[in-house]
C-alpha positions as CSV (number, residue, x, y, z in Angstrom):
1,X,-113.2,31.4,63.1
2,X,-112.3,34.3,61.2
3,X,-108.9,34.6,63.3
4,X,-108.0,31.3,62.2
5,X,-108.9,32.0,58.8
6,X,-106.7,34.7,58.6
7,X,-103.4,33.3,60.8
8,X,-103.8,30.3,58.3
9,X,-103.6,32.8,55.4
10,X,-100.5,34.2,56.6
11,X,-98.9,31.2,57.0
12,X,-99.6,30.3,53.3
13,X,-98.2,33.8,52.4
14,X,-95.3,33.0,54.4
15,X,-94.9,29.5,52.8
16,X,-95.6,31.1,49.2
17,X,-93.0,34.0,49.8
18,X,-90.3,31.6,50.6
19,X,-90.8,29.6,47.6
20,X,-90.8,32.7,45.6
21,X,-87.9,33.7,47.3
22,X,-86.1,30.6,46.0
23,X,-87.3,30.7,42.4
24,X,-86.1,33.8,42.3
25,X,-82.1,32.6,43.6
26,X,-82.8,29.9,40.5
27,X,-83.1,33.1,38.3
28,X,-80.4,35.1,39.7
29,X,-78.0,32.2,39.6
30,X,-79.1,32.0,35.3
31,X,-78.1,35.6,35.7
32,X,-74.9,35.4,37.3
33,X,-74.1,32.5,35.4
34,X,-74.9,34.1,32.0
35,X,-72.4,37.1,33.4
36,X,-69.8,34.5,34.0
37,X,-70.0,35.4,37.6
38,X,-69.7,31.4,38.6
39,X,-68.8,32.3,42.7
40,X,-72.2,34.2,42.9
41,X,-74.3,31.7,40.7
42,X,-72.7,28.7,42.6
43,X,-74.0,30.1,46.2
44,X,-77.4,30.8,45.2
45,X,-77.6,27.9,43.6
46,X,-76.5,25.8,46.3
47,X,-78.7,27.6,48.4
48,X,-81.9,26.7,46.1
49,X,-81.2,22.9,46.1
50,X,-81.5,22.4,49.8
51,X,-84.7,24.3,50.3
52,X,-87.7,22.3,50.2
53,X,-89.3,24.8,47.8
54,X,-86.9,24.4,45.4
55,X,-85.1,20.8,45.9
56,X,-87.6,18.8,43.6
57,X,-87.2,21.7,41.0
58,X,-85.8,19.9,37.7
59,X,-85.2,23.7,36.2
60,X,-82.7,24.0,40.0
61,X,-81.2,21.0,39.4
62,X,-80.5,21.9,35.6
63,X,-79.3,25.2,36.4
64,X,-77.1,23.9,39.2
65,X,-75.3,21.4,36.6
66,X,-75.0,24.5,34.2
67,X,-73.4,26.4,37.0
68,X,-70.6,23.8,38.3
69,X,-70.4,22.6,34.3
70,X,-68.9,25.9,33.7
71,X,-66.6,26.0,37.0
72,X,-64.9,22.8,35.9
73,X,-64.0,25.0,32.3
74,X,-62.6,27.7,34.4
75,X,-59.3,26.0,35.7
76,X,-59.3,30.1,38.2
77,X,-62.7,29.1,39.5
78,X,-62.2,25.6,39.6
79,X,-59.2,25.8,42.2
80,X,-61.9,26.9,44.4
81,X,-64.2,24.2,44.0
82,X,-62.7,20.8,43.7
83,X,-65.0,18.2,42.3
84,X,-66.9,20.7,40.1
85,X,-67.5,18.5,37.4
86,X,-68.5,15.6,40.1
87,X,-71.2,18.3,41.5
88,X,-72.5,19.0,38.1
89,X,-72.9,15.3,37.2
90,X,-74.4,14.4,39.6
91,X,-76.9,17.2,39.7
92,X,-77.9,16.7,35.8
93,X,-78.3,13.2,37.1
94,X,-80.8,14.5,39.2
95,X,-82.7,16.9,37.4
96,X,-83.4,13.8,34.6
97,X,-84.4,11.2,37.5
98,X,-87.1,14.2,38.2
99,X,-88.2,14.7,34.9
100,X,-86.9,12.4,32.3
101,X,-89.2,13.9,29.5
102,X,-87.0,17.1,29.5
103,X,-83.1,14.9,29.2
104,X,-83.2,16.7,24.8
105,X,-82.3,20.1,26.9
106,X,-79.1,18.5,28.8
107,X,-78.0,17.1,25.4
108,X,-75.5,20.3,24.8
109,X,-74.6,20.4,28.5
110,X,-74.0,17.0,28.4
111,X,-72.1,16.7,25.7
112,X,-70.0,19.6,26.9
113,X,-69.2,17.6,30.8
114,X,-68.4,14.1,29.2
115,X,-65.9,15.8,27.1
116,X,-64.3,17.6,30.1
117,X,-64.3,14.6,31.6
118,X,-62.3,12.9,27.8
119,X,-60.1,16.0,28.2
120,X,-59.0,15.4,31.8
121,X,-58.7,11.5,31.4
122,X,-56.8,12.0,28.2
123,X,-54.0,14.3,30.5
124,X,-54.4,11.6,33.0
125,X,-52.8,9.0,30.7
126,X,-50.3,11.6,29.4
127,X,-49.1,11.4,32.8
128,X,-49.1,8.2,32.9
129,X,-51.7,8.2,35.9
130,X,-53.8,5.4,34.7
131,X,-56.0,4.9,37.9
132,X,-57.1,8.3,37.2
133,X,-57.3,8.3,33.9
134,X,-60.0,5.3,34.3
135,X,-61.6,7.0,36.5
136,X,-62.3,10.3,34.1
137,X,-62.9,8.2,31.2
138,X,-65.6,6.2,32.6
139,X,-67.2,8.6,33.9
140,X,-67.1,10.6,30.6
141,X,-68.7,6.9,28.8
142,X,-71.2,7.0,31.4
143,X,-72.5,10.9,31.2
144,X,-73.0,10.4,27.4
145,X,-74.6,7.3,28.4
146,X,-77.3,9.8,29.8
147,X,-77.3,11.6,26.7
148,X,-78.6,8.2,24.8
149,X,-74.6,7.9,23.7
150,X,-72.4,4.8,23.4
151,X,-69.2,6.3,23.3
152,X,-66.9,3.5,21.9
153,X,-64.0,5.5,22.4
154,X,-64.4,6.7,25.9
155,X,-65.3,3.0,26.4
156,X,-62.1,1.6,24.8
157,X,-59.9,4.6,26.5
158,X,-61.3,3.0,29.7
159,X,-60.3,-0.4,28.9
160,X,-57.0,0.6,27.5
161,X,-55.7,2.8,30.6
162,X,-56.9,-0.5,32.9
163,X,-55.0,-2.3,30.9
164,X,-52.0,-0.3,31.6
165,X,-52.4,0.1,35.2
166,X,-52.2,-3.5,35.4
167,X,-54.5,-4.5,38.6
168,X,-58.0,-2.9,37.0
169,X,-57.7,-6.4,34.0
170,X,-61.2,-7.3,35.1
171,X,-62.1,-3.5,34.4
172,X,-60.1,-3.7,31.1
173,X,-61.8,-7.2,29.7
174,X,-65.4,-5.9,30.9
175,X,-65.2,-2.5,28.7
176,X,-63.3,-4.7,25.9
177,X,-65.4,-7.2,25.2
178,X,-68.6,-4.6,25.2
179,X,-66.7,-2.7,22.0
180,X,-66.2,-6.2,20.3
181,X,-69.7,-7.8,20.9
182,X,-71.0,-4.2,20.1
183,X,-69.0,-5.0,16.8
184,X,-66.9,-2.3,16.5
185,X,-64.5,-2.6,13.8
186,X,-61.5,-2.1,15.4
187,X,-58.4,-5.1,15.8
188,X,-56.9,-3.0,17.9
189,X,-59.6,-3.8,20.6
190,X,-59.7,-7.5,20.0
191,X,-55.7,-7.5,20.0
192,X,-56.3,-5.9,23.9
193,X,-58.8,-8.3,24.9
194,X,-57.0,-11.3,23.9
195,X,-53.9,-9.9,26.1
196,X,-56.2,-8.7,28.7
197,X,-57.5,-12.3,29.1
198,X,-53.9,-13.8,29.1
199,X,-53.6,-11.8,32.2
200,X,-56.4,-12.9,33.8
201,X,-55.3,-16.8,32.6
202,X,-57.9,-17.1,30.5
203,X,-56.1,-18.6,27.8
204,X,-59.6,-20.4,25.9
205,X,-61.0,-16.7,25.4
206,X,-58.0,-15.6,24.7
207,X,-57.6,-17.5,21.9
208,X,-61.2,-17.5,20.6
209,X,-60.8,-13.4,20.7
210,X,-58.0,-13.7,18.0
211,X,-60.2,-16.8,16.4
212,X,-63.1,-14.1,15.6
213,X,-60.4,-11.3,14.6
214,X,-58.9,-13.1,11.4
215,X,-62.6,-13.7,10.1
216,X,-63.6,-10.3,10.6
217,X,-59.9,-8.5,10.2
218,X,-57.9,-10.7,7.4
219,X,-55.8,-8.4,5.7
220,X,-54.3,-7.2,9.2
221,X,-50.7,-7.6,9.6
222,X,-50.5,-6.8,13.4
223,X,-53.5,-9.2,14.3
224,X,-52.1,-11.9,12.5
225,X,-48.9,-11.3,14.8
226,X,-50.8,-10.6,17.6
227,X,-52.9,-14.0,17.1
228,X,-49.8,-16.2,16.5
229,X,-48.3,-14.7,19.9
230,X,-51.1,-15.8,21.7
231,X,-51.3,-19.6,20.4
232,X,-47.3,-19.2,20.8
233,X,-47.7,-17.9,24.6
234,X,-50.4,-20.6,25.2
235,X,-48.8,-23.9,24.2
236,X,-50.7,-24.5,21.0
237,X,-47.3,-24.2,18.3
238,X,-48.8,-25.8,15.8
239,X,-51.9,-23.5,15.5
240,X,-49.5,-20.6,15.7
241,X,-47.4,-22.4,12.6
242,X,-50.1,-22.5,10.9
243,X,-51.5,-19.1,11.3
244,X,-47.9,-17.5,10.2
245,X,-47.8,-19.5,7.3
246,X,-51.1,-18.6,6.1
247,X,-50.0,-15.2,7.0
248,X,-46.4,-15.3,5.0
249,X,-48.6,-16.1,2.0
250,X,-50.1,-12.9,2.2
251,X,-46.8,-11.4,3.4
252,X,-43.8,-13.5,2.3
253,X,-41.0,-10.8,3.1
254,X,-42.2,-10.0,6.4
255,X,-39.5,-11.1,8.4
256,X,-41.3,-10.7,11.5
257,X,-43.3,-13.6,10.7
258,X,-40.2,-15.3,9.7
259,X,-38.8,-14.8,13.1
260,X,-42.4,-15.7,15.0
261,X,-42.4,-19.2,12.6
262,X,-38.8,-20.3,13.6
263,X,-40.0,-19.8,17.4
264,X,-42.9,-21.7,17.1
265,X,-41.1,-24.2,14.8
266,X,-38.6,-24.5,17.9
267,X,-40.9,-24.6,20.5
268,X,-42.6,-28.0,17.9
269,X,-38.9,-29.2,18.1
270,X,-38.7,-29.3,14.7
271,X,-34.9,-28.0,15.5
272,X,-34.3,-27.6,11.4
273,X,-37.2,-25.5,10.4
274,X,-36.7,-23.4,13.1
275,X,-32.9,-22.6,12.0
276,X,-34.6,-22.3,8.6
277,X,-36.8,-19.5,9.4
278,X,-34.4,-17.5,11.8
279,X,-31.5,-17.0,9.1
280,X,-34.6,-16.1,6.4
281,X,-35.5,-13.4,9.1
282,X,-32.3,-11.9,9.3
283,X,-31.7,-12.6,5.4
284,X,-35.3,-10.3,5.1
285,X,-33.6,-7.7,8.1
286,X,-29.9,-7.6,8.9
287,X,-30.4,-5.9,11.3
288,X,-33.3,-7.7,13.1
289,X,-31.7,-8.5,16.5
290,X,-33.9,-10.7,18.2
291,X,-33.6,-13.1,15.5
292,X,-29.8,-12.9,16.2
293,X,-30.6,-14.0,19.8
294,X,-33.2,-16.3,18.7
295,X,-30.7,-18.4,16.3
296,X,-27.8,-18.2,18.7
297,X,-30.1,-19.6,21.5
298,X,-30.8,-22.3,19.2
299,X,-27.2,-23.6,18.1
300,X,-26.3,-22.9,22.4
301,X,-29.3,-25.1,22.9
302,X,-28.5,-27.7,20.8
303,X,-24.7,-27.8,22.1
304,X,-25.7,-28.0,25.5
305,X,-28.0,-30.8,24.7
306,X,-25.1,-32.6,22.8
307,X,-22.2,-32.1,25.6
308,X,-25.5,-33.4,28.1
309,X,-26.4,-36.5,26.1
310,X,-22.1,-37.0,25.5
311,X,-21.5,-36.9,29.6
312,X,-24.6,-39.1,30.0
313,X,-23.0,-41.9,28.5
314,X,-20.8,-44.8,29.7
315,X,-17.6,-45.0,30.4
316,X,-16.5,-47.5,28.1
317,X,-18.3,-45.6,24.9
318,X,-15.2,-43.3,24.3
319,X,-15.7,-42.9,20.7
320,X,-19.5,-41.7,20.8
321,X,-18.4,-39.4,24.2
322,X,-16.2,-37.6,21.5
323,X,-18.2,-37.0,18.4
324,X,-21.1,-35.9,20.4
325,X,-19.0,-33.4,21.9
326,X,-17.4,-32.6,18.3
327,X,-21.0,-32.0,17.6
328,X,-21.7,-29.6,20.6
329,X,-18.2,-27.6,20.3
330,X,-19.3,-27.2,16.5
331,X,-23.1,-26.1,17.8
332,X,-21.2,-23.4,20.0
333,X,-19.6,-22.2,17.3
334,X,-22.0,-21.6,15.2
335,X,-23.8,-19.9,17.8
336,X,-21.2,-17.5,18.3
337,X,-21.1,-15.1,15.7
338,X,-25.0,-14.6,16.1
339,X,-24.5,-13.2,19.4
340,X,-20.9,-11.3,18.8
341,X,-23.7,-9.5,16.8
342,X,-25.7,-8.3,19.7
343,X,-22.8,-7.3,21.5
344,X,-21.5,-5.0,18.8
345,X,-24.6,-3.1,18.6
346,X,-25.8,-3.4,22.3
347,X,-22.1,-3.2,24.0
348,X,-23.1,-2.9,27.2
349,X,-25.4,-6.0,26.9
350,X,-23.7,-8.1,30.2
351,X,-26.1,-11.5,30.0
352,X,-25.1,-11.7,26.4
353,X,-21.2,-11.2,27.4
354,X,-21.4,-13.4,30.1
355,X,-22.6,-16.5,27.9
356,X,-19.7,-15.7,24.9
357,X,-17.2,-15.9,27.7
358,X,-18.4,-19.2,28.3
359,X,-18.7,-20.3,25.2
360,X,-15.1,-18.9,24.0
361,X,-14.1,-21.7,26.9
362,X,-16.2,-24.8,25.4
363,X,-14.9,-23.9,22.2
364,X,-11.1,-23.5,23.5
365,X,-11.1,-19.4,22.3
366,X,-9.1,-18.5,25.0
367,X,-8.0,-15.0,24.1
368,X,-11.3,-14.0,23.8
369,X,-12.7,-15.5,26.8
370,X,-10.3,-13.6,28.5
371,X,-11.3,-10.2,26.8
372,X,-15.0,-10.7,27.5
373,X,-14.2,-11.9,30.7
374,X,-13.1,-8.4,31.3
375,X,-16.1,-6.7,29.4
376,X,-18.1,-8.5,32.2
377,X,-16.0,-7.6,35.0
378,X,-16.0,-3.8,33.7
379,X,-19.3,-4.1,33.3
380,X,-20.6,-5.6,36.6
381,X,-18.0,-2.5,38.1
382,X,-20.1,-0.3,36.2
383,X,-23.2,-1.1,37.7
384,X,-22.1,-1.0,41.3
């Protein structure tokens, strides 16, 4: 009995001095760590974690976050150790799923991970590597979520490099709409959303998205824009009239809205109001080039419809066949000059050369049919 007794006792030594042995590589690794020694911390560490002694130790766990936490700020050490900031994520998670009672002594090291993780995400989208970029902001969002943090910006960072990469819109829409039920007063984000849901043809939300941002944003220019462009892009022209013109109230020699109103006038076909509101844009900007195109689309329009409805008709009505095509050759001609102007300042513009060769033919220019005839020929050479 007493032989028993006593092999039993050294197996509990044994057992005792291995745990010890353990606690103490926790230590050592504080040691190293506090040395900046991070190789020498990192493999006693790693070695503490997997031993049973030490694997359901919240102060292992902790030290091993602190550890790889300061690899992934060392970009010398961290060459070595790909996915350091990964490793020490996941073993803070850890350490709090052991003992959630002691998450108030992360807060500084969290704090410190989910803004390596902004930093990283932030180069990411420099780079224009969006994918990635998502990737390291969300997971920056979600370590400060351990930290009792909502962090609207890593949030909206998320949703905004989605947005960009172009096949992550579900992603983008999801983070979105969490910033603007979580009333964030931002119409930057509601301005995202609704173009994140025209993406995903969800035209309705899109639309109620920019409905909510003129209550809550309306003094802002670039949501009023954004909001008629929607109703614009979505069929509904008479909503988007009647947005700009509450909006030219506010800004009557904004000659964006100018410009927006003659497109959604057109798009009405009220034909007049739309020429109206195109020359006040360019009267507002002389140089505002899409509302060049825009009025010279609307004159080439409206003489191609003319010279249609003049061929459509019967022989025997001669005298109506020629004043509707006095009407479309005068239409072409008005909508000349309009785009001689984008040529002048965008020379190399081809589509735009192309249709004022045509139209120099309807309207019997032939000298200069012939001369942008060439433009497009040297052109089209150019591009080969």
């Amino acid at each position: 009995m007493k032989n028993r007794l006593f092999v039993s006792g050294l197996l509990c030594l044994g057992l005792l001095g291995s745990g010890m042995a353990q606690v103490k590589n926790v230590n050592k690794a504080k040691r190293f760590l506090n040395k900046a020694e991070l190789s020498e911390a990192a493999t006693l560490i790693d070695e503490a974690v997997k031993n049973p002694e030490t694997a359901s130790s919240f102060d292992a766990w902790m030290t091993r976050g602190k550890v790889y936490l300061s690899i992934a700020g060392n970009p010398l050490v961290a060459r070595n150790y790909p996915g350091a900031a990964d490793i020490s994520r996941e073993s803070f998670e850890k350490a709090i799923q052991l003992d959630p009672g002691k998450t108030l002594m992360l807060r500084t090291d969290l704090n410190n991970l989910a803004g390596n993780y902004y930093d990283r995400g932030a180069a990411a989208f420099e780079e224009k590597a969006y994918a990635e970029a998502v990737s390291d902001f969300e997971k920056s969002f979600q370590v400060s979520q351990l930290n009792g943090i909502y962090d609207t910006n890593a949030a909206f960072n998320v949703a905004l490099c989605a947005f960009n990469e172009g096949s992550m819109i579900e992603t983008s829409i999801k983070y979105l709409k969490e910033v603007v039920d979580g009333g964030w007063l931002n119409s930057t984000a509601y301005i995202y959303l609704a173009e994140a849901y025209l993406q995903n043809k969800q035209d309705a939300e899109a639309q109620a998205v920019m409905d909510k941002g003129l209550q809550i944003f309306p003094e802002d220019r670039n949501l009023y824009l954004s909001a008629s462009s929607v109703y614009i892009r979505t069929g509904d022209n008479e909503k988007a009239s009647s947005i700009l013109n509450a909006a030219l109230i506010k800004w009557a020699q904004d000659a964006d809205f100018q410009r927006y109103l003659g497109v959604s006038y057109q798009n009405e076909g009220k034909e007049a109001e739309a020429e109206a509101a195109f020359k006040k844009a360019i009267e507002l900007n002389a140089g505002y080039l899409d509302a060049y195109i825009d009025l010279g689309n609307l004159y080439l329009e409206r003489g191609n419809r003319l010279n249609t409805e003049a061929n459509q008709l019967p022989l025997e009505a001669a005298d109506e066949y020629e004043q509707l095509m006095a009407q479309a050759k005068e239409a072409f001609s008005l909508s000349i000059p309009y785009l001689e102007k984008i040529v002048e300042v965008q020379p190399d513009n081809i589509n735009v050369w192309q249709i004022l060769r045509e139209l120099y033919v309807r309207v019997g220019d032939t000298a200069k049919a012939q001369e942008a005839k060439a433009k497009v020929d040297e052109l089209s050479g150019a591009a080969e």
